[in-house]
N, CA, C and O atoms as a GROMACS GRO file, in nm:
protein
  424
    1UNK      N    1  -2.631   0.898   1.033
    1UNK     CA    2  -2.639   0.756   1.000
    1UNK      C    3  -2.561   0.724   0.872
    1UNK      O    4  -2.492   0.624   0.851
    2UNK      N    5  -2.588   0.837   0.782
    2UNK     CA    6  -2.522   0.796   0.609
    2UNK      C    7  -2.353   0.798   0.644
    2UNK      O    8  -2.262   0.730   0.597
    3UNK      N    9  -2.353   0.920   0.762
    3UNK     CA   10  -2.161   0.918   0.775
    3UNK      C   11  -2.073   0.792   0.847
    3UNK      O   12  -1.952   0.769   0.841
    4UNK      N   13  -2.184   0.721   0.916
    4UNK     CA   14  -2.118   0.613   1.020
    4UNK      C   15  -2.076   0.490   0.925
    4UNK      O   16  -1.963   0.442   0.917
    5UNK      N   17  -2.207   0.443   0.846
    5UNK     CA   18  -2.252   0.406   0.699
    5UNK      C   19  -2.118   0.376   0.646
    5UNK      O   20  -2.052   0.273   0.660
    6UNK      N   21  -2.085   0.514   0.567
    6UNK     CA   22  -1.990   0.511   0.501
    6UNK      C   23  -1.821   0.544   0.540
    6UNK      O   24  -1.738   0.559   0.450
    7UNK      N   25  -1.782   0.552   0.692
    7UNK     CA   26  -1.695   0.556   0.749
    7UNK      C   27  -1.684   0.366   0.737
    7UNK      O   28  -1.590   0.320   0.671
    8UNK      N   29  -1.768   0.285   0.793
    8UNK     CA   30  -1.775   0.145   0.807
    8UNK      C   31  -1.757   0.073   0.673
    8UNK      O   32  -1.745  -0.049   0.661
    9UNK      N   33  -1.755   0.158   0.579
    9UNK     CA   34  -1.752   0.100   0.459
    9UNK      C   35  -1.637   0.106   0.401
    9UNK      O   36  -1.600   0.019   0.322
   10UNK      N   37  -1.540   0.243   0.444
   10UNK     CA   38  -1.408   0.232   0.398
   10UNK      C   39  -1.329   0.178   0.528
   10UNK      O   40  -1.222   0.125   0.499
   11UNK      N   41  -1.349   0.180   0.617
   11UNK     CA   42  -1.261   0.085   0.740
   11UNK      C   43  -1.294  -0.036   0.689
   11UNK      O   44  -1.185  -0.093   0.676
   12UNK      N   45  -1.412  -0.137   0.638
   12UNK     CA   46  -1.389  -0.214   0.581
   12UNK      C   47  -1.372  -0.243   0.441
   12UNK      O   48  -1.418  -0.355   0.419
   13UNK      N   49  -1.335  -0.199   0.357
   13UNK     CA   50  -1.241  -0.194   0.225
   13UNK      C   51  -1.133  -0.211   0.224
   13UNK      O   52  -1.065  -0.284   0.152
   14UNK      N   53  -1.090  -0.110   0.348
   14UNK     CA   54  -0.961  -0.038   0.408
   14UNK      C   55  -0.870  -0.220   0.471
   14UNK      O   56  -0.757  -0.264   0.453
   15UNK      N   57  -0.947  -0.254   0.517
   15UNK     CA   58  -0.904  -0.415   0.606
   15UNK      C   59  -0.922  -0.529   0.459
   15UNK      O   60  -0.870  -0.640   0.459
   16UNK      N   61  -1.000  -0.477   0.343
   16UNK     CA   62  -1.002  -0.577   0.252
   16UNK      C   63  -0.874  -0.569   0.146
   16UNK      O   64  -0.822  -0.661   0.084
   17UNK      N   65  -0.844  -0.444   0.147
   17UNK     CA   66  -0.679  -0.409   0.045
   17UNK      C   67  -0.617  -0.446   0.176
   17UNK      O   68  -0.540  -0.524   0.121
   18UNK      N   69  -0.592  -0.454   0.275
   18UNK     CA   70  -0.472  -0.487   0.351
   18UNK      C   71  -0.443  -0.684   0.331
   18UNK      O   72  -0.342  -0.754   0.329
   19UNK      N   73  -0.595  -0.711   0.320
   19UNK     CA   74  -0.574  -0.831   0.315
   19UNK      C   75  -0.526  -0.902   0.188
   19UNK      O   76  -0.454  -1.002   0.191
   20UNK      N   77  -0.567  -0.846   0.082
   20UNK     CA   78  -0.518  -0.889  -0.064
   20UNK      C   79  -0.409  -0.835  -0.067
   20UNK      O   80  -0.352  -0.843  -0.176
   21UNK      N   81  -0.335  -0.759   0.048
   21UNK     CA   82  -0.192  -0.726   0.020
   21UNK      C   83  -0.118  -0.824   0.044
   21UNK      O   84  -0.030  -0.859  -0.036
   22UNK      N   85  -0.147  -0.904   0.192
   22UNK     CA   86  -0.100  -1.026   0.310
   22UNK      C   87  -0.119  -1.116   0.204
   22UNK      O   88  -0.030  -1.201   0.198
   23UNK      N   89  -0.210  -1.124   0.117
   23UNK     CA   90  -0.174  -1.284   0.014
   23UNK      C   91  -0.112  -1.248  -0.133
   23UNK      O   92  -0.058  -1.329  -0.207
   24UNK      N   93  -0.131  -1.114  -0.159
   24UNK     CA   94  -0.005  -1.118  -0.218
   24UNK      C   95   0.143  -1.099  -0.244
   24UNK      O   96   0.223  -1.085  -0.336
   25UNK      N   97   0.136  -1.106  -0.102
   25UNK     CA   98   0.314  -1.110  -0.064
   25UNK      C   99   0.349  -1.310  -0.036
   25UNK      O  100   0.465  -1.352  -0.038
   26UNK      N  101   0.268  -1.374  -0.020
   26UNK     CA  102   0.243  -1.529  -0.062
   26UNK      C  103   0.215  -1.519  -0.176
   26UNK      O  104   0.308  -1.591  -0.213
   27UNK      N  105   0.166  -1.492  -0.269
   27UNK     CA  106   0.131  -1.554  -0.361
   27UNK      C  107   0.193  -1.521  -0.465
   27UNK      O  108   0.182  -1.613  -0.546
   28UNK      N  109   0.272  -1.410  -0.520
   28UNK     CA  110   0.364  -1.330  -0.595
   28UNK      C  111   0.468  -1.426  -0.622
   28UNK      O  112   0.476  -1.525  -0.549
   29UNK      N  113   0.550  -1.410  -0.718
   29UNK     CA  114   0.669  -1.544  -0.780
   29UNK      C  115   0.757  -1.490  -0.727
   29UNK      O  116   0.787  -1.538  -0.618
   30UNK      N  117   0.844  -1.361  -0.780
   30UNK     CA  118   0.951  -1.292  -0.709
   30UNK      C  119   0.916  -1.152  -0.650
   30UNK      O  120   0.809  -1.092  -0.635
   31UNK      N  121   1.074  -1.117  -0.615
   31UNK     CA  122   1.082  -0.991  -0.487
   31UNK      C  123   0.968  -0.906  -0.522
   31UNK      O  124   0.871  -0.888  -0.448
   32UNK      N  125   0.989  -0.842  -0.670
   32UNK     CA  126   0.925  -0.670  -0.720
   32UNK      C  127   0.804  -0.732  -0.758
   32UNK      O  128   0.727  -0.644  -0.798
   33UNK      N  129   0.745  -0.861  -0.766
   33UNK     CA  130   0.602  -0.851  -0.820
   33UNK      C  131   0.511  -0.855  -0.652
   33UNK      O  132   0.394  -0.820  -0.637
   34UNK      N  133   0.604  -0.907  -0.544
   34UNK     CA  134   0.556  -0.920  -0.397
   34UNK      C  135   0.526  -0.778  -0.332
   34UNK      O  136   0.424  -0.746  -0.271
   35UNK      N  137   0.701  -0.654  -0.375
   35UNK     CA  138   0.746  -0.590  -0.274
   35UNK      C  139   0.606  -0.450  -0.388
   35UNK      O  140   0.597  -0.333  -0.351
   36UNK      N  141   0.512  -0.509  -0.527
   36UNK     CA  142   0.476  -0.415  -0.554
   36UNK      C  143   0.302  -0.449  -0.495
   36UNK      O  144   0.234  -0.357  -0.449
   37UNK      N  145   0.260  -0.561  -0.504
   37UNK     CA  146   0.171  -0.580  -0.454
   37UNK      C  147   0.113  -0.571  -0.297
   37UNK      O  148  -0.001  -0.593  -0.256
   38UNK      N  149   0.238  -0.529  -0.222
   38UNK     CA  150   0.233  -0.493  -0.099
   38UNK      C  151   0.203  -0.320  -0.084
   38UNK      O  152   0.105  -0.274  -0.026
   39UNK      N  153   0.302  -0.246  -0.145
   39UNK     CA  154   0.320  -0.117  -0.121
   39UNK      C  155   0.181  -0.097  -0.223
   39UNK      O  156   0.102  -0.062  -0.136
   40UNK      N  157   0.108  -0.098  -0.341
   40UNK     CA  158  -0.004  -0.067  -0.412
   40UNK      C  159  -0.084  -0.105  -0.247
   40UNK      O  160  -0.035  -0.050  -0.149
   41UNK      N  161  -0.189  -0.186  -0.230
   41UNK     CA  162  -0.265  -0.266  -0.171
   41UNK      C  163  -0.244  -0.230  -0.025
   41UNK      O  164  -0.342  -0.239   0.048
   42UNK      N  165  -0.111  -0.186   0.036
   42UNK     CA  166  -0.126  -0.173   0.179
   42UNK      C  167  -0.131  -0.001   0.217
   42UNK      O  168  -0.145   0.059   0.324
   43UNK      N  169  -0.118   0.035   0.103
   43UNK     CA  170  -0.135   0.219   0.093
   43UNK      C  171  -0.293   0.235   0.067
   43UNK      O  172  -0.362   0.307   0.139
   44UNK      N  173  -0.336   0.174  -0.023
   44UNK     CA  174  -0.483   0.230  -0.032
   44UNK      C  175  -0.568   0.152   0.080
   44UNK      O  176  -0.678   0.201   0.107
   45UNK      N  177  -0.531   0.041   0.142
   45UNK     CA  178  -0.612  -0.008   0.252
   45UNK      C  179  -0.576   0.134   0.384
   45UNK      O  180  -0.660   0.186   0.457
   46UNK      N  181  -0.457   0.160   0.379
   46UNK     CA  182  -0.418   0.249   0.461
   46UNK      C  183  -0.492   0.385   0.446
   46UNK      O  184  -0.521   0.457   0.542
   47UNK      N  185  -0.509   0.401   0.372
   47UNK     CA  186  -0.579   0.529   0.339
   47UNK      C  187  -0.736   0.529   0.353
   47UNK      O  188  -0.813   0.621   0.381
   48UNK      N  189  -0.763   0.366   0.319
   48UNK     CA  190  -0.914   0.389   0.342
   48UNK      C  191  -0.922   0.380   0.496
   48UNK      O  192  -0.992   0.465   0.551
   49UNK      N  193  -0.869   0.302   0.560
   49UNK     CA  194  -0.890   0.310   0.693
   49UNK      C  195  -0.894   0.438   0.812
   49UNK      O  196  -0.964   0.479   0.906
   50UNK      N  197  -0.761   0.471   0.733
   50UNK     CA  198  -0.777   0.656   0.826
   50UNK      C  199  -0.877   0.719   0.791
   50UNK      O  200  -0.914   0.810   0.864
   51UNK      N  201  -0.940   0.696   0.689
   51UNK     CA  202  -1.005   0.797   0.598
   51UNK      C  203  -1.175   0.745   0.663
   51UNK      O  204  -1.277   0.814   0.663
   52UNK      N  205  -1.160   0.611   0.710
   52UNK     CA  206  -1.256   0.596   0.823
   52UNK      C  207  -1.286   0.609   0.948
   52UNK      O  208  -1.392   0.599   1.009
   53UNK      N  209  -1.159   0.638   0.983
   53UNK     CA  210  -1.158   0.661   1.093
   53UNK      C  211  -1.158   0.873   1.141
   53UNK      O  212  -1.189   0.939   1.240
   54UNK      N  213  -1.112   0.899   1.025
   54UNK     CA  214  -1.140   1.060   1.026
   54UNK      C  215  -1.283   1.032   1.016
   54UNK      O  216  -1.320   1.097   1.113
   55UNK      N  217  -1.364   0.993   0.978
   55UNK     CA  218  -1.516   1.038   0.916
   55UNK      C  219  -1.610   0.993   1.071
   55UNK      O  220  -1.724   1.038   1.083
   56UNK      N  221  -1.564   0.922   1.158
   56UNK     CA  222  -1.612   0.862   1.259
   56UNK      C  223  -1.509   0.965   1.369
   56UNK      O  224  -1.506   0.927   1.486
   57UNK      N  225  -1.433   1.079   1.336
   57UNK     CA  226  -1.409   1.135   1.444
   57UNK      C  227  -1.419   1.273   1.419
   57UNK      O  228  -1.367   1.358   1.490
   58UNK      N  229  -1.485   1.296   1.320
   58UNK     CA  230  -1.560   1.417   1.307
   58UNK      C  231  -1.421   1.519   1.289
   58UNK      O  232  -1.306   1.484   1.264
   59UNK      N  233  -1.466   1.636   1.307
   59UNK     CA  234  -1.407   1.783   1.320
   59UNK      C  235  -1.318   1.820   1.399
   59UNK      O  236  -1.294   1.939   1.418
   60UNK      N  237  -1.248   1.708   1.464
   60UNK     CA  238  -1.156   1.739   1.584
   60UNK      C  239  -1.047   1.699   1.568
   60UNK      O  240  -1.021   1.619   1.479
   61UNK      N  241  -0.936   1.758   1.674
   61UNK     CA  242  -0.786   1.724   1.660
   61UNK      C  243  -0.766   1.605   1.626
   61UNK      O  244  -0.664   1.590   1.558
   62UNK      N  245  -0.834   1.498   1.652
   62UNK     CA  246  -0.792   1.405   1.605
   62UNK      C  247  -0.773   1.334   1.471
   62UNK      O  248  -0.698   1.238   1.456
   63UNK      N  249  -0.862   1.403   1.355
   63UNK     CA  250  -0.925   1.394   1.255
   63UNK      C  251  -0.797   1.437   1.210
   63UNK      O  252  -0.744   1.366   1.125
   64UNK      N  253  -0.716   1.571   1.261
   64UNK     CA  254  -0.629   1.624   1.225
   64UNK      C  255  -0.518   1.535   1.205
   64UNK      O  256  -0.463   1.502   1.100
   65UNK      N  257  -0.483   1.493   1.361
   65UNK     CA  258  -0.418   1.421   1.375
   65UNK      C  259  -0.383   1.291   1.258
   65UNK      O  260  -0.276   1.291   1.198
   66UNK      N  261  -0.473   1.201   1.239
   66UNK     CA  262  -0.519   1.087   1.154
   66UNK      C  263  -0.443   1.186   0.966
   66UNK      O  264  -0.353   1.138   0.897
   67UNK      N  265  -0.508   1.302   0.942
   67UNK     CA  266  -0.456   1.310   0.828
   67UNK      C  267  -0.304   1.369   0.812
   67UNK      O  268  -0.257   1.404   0.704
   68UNK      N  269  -0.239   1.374   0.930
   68UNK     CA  270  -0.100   1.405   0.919
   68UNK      C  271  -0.068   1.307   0.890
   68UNK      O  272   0.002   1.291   0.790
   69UNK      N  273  -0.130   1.145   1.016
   69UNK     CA  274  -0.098   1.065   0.944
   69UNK      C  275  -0.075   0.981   0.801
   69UNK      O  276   0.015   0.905   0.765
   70UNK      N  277  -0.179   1.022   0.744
   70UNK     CA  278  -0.215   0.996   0.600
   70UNK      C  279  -0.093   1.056   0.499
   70UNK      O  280  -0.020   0.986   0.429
   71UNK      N  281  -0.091   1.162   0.507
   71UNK     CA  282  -0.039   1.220   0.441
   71UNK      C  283   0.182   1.165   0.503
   71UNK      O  284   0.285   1.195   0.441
   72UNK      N  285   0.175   1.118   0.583
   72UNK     CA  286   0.257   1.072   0.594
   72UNK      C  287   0.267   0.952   0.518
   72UNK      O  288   0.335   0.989   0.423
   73UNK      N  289   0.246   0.852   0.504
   73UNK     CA  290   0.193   0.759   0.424
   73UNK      C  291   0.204   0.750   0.311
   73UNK      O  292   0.241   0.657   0.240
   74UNK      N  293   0.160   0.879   0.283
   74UNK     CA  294   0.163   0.904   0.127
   74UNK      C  295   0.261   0.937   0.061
   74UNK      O  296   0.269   0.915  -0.059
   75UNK      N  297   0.364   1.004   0.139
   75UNK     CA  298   0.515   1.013   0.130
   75UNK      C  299   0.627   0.950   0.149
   75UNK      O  300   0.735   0.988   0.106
   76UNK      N  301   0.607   0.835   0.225
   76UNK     CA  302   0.710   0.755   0.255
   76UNK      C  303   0.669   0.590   0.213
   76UNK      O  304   0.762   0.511   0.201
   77UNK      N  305   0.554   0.552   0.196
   77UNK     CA  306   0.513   0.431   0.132
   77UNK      C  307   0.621   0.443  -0.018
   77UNK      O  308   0.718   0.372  -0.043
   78UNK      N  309   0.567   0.554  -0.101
   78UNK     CA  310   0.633   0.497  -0.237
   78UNK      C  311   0.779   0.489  -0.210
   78UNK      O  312   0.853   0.392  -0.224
   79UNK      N  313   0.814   0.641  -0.158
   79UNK     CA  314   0.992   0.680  -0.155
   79UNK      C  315   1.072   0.521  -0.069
   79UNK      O  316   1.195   0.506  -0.072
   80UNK      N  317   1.009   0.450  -0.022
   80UNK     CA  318   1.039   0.353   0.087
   80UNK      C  319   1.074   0.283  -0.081
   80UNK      O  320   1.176   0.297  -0.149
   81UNK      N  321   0.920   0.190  -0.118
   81UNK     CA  322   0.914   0.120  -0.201
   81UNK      C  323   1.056   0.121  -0.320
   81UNK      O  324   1.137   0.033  -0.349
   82UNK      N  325   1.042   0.253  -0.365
   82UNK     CA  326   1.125   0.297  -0.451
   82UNK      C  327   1.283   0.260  -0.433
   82UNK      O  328   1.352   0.194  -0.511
   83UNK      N  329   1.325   0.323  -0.300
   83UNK     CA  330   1.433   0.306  -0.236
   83UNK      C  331   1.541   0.128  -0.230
   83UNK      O  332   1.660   0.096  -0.244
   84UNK      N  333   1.400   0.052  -0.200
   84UNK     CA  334   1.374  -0.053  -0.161
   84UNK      C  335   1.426  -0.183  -0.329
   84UNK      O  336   1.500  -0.280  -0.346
   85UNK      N  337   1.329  -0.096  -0.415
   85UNK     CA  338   1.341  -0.167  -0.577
   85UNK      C  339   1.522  -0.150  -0.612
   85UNK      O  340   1.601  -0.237  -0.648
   86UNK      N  341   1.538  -0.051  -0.594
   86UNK     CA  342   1.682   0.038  -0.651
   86UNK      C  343   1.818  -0.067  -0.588
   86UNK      O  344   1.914  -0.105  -0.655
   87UNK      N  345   1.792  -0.099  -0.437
   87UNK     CA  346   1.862  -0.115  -0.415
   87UNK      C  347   1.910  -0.262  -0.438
   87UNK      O  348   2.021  -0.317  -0.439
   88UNK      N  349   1.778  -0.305  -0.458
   88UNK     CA  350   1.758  -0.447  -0.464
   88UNK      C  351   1.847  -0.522  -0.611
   88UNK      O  352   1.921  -0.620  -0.619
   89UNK      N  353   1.788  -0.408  -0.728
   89UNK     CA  354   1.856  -0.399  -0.855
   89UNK      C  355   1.974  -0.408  -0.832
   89UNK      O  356   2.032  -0.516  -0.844
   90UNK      N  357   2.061  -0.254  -0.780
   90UNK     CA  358   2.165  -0.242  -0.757
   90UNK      C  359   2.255  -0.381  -0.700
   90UNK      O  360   2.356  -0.409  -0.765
   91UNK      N  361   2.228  -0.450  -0.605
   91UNK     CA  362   2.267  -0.567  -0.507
   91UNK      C  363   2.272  -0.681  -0.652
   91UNK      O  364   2.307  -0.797  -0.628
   92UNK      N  365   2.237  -0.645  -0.788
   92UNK     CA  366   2.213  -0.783  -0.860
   92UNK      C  367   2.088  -0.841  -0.884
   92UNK      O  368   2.075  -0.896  -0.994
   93UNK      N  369   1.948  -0.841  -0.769
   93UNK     CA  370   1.873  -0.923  -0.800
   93UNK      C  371   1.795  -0.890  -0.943
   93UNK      O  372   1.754  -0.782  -0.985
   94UNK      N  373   1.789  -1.014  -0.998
   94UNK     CA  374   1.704  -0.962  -1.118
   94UNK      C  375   1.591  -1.005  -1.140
   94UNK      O  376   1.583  -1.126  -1.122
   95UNK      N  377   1.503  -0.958  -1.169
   95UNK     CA  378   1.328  -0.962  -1.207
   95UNK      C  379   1.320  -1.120  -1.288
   95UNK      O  380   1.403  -1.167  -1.367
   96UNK      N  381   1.177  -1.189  -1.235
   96UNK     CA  382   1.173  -1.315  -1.324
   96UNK      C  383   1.102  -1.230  -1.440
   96UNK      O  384   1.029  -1.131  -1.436
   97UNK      N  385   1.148  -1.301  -1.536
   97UNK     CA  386   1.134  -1.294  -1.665
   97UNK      C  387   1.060  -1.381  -1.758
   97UNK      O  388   1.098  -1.483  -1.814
   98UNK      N  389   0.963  -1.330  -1.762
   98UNK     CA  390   0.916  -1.443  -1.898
   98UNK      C  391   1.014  -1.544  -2.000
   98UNK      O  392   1.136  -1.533  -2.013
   99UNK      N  393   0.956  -1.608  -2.045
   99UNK     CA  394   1.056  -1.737  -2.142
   99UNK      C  395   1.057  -1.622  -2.266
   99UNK      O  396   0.971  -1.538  -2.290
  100UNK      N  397   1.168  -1.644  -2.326
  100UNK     CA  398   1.206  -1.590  -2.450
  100UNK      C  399   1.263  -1.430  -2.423
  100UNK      O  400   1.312  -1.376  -2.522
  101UNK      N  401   1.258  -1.364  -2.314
  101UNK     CA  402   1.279  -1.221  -2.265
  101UNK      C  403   1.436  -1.236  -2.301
  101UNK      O  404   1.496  -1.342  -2.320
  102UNK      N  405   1.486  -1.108  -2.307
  102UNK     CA  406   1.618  -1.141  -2.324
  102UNK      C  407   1.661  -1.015  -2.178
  102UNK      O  408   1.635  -0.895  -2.177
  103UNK      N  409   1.741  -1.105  -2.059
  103UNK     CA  410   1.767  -1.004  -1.953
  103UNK      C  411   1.832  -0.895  -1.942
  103UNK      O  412   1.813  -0.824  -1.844
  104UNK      N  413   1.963  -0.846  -2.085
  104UNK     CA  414   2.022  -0.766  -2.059
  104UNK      C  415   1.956  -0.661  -2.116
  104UNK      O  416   2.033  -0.566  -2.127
  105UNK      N  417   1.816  -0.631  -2.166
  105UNK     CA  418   1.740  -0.502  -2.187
  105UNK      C  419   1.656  -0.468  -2.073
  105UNK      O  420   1.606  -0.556  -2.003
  106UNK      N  421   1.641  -0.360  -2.056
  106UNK     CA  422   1.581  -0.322  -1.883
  106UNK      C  423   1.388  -0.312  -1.918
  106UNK      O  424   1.310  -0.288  -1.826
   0.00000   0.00000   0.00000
């Protein structure tokens, strides 16, 4: 009962970071404050969710299965993100800036 419990508790956490990810990709001013509030927020919803869904499938291949997935996730969410910032820089775009910032210091 305590494992079902708490499998239901990170599948729903897991659906509550996905959702504060979905409004803050609306609600963010520019690209890197959107493209960071997505990749933070849609990795740990991601993680809680497998991580509920392993606990509700017990000891079996599938459990297995689920943390290859994870662990996939965990490797290609940031390197994506990362990839993603670099190039964006590179292309010119530049970060909003507070008033008084001066843009040519990084």
């Amino acid at each position: 009962m305590a494992l079902d419990i708490l499998s239901w508790f990170c599948m729903l956490a897991g659906g509550v970071f996905c959702a504060i990810g979905a409004f803050g990709l609306v609600r963010m001013p520019d690209f890197y404050t959107r493209m960071h509030a997505a990749s933070i927020t849609d990795t740990v919803g991601a993680w809680l969710l497998l991580l509920g869904m392993i606990l509700q499938a017990g000891l079996t291949l599938i459990a297995v299965k689920l943390l290859m997935i994870a662990l996939l996730l965990l490797f290609t969410s940031p390197t994506a993100t990362h990839a993603l910032a670099k190039a964006a820089r590179a292309r010119g775009l530049q970060p909003l800036l507070a008033p008084g910032e001066d843009p040519s210091k990084p």
